[in-house]
N, C-alpha and C positions, 0 to 999 in steps of 0.2 A: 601448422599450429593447432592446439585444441585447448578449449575451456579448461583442460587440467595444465595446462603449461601457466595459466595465468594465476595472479593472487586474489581469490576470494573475498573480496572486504564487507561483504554483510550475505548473511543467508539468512533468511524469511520464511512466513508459513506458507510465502505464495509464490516468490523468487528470490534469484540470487544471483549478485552482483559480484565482475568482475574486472580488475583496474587494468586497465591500458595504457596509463599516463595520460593522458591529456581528457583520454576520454574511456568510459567504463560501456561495458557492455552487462544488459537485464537478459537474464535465461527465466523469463516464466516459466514455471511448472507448472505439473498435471493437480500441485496440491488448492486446497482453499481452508480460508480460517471463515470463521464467523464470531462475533460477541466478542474478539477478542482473545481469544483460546488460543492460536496460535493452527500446528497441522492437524485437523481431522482425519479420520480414520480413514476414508476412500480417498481415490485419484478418478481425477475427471479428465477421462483418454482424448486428447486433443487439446485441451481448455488453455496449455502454454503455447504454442504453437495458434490457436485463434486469439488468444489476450495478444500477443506479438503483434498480428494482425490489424486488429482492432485499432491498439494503440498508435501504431506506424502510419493509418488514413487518417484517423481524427488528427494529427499533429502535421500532417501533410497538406491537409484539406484548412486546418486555421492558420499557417505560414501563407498560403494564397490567397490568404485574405490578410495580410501583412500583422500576425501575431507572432511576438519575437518568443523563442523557442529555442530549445536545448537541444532537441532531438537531430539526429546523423541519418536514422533510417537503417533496415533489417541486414542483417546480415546471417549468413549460415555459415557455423564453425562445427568442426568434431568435438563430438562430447560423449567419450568414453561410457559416460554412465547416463545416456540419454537410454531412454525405454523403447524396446522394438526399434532405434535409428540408431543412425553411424554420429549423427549430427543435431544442433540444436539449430531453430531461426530466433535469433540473437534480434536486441533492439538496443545500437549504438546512441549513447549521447556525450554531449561534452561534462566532463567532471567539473562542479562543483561541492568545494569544500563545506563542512556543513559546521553547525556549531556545538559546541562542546558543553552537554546538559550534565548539572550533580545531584544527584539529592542529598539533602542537610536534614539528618532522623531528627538532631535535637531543636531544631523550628519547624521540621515537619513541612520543608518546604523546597523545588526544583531552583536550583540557580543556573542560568546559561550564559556562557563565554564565547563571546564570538571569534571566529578563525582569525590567525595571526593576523597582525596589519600587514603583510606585503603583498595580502590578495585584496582583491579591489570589487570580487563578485564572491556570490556565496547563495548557499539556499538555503531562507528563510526556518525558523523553528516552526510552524505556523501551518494546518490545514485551514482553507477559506473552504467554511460550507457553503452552498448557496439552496436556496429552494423557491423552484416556483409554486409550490402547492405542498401539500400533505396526503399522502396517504397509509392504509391499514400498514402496520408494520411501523410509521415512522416514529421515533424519541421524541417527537416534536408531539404527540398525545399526550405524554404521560409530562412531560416540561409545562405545557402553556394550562393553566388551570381557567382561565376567563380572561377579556379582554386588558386586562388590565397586565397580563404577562407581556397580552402581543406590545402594547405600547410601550413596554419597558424595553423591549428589542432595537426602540429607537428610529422604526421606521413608520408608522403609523399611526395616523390623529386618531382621535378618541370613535369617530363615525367610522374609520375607516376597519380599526381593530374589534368593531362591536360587529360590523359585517363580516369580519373575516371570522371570528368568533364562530359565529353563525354556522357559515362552511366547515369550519373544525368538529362543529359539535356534530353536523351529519357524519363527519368517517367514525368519530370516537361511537358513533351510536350505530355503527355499522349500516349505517341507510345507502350509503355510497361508496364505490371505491375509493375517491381519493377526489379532491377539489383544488384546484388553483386561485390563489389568491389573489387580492388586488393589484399587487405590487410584489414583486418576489422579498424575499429575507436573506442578507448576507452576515455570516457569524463567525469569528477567529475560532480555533480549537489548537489547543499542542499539541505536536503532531510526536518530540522525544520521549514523550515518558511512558511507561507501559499503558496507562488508559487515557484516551485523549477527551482534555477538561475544559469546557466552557471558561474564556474568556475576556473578561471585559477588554475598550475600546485601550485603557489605562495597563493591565494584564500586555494584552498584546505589543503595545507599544514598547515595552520594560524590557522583555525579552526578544522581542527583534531588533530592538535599536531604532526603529522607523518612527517618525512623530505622525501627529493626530492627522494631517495633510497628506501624509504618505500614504496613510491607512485607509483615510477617505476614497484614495484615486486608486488603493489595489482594489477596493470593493465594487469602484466602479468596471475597474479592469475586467474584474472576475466574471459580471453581471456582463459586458461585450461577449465576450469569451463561451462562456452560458447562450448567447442570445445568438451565436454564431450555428451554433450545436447545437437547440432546439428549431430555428428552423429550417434547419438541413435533415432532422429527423421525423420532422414534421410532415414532408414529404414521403418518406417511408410509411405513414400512417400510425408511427411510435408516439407514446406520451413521454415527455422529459418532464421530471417530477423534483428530479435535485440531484446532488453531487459533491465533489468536495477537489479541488485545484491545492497544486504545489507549487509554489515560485522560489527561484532565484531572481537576487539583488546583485543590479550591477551599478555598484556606486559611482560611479565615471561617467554614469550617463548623463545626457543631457536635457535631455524630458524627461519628465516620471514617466509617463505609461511607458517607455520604452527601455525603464530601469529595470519592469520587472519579466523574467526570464519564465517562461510557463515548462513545467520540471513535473519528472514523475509519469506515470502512465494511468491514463485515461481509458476507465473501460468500465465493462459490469461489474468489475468489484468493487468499482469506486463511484457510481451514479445508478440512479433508481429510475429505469427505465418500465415500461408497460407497453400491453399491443392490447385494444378493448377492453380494458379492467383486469388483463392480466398481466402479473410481475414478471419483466422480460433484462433480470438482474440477480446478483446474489440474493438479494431479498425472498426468491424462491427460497432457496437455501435456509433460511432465516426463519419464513413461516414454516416449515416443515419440521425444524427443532422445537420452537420456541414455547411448546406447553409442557415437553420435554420434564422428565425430573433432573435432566443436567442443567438443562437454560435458565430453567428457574432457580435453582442453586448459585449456577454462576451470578446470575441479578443479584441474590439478595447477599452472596457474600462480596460483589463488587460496592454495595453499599455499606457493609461493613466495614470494608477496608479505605473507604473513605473518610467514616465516620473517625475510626481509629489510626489514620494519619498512617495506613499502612502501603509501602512501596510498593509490594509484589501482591497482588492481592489473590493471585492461584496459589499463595500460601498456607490462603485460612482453606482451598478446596477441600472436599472429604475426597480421601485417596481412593474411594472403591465409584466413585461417583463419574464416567464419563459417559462421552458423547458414543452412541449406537452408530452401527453403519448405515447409509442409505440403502435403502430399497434397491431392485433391482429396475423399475419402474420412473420410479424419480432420476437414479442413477443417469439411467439412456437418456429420459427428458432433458437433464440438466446440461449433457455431451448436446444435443440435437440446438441448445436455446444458444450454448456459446458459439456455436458454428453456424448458425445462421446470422444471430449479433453481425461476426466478420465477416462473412459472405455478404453481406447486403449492402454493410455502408460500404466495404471498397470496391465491389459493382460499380457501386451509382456515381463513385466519381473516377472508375478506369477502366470499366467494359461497361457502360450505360446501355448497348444492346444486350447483354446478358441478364441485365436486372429484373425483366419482365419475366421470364421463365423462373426464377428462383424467389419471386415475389409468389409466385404460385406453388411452389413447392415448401414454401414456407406456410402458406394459408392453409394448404391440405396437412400439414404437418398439426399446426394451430387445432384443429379441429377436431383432432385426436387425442390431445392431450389433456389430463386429469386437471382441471382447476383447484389448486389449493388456494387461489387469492392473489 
């Protein structure tokens, strides 16, 4: 059997999903989006093949610590149209059905329908961001204006958000990479519609169907889950800065924390990693565009389209306006940062005598490479 014998059910900037019945298999690619954008113009030779990786020990290493989980684990299928191989390393999970998002032009608003009733689990419309800090690069600068933003977050007495204030204004004023806060921040986002929208505790609730108790205990879920995974990388000598988790609900369950189904794949394109003040995440990526005459474009016409209640908002793009290739320099760094990522963590917990020699070849690695921030 090969990936072309099966039926396709979503292809993405980053992969593509393929249905098995019960359960779907993720074929990571060599591609990456950034801002939004969807495929960029390079392929990053290996980066499906380590995202596989990556995602198959973080979801291995949080079932051992009894976090209920979708994932099956990697497999290797032929894939006709795999690059330089005969084969893809696939990353099996069990299928859940997901909900059925509209948008309405004439209120200018997303409505969602959840999966028929005769299923009983499903996954969530809902990215949970979480963050322990801020740093250079985060949305979380250009969002919180003064303390009075952070307290609206909902997590923070007025001493506590005037101090965290404080930290925020050293990255915004470029004094520091990146600072951790008192207490981390957790935040709903929608995860269906082309650009994922802050919202509220009321927001979230509407569209997932979960009430304010539900919402309470996924936040705390998310923050175990987080605290799992900062420090185990903690260990590695990595800064864990923030990220952003997917669940499935399984309404039959009988505890909450055990309702919700941890869904999706965990990796640098989805969490803001660092090694000494450097970005060891898509966020390379990110700062490298970001002064760009395309990034900047996409920014201000993303708030256009906001403003004007517009769905697609790569509508209002100017046609002659895209994204340059990377460097040849960047390029090799960006292949070197996702293969070490995977090398390291599934070292440490499945050849732990390997990990000392590749801990070194990473630091001499490190010490060579061009600091963008």
């Amino acid at each position: 059997m090969s990936l072309q014998n099966l039926k396709k059910i979503y292809s993405g900037s980053v992969k593509d999903i393929y249905d098995e019945g019960s359960t779907v298999l993720f074929d990571f690619s060599n591609r990456y989006s950034i801002f939004d954008w969807g495929q960029m113009p390079d392929l990053i030779e290996g980066k499906g093949r380590f995202l596989s990786q990556f995602t198959d020990c973080c979801y291995r290493y949080l079932g051992q610590n009894g976090i209920r989980h979708h994932a099956k684990g990697l497999v290797r299928i032929k894939n006709d149209e795999a690059p330089n191989s005969s084969e893809s390393l696939c990353w099996r999970v069990d299928h859940l059905p997901k909900f059925r998002a509209q948008y309405n032009p004439d209120q200018k608003k997303w409505t969602y329908e959840k999966p028929n009733d005769g299923v009983s689990a499903w996954m969530l419309p809902l990215e949970v961001v979480y963050r322990w800090g801020v740093t250079q690069g985060s949305s979380l600068l250009e969002r919180v204006k003064g303390p009075q933003d952070l307290m609206a977050m909902g997590e923070y007495s007025l001493s506590e958000a005037e101090l965290n204030w404080k930290k925020l204004s050293d990255v915004k004023n470029n004094q520091v990479f990146g600072v951790f806060f008192s207490q981390p921040l957790v935040e709903f986002y929608t995860k269906l519609e082309p650009q994922d929208r802050l919202l509220s505790m009321a927001e979230a609730s509407e569209i997932s169907g979960l009430n304010k108790e539900q919402l309470i205990a996924l936040k705390n879920h998310t923050l175990l889950i987080a605290m799992y995974l900062k420090n185990w990388w903690q260990q590695l000598g990595w800064e864990f800065w923030d990220g952003k988790f997917e669940f499935g609900f399984d309404s039959k369950a009988s505890l909450t924390e055990q309702a919700f189904i941890l869904s999706d794949s965990i990796g640098p394109d989805e969490l803001r990693l660092s090694y000494q003040g450097v970005s060891l995440s898509k966020e390379w990526l990110r700062q490298y565009y970001k002064n760009s005459d395309w990034a900047l474009t996409v920014k201000k016409v993303k708030q256009q389209a906001q403003v004007e209640g517009v769905k697609n908002w790569k509508s209002l793009m100017p046609p002659d306006v895209l994204p340059k290739t990377l460097d040849a320099h960047t390029l090799d760094h960006i292949q070197k940062m996702y293969f070490y990522l995977a090398q390291l963590i599934c070292l440490s917990i499945d050849s732990p005598a390997q990990l000392v020699q590749t801990q070194k070849d990473f630091q001499n690695w490190f010490k060579g490479i061009h600091k963008y921030g």
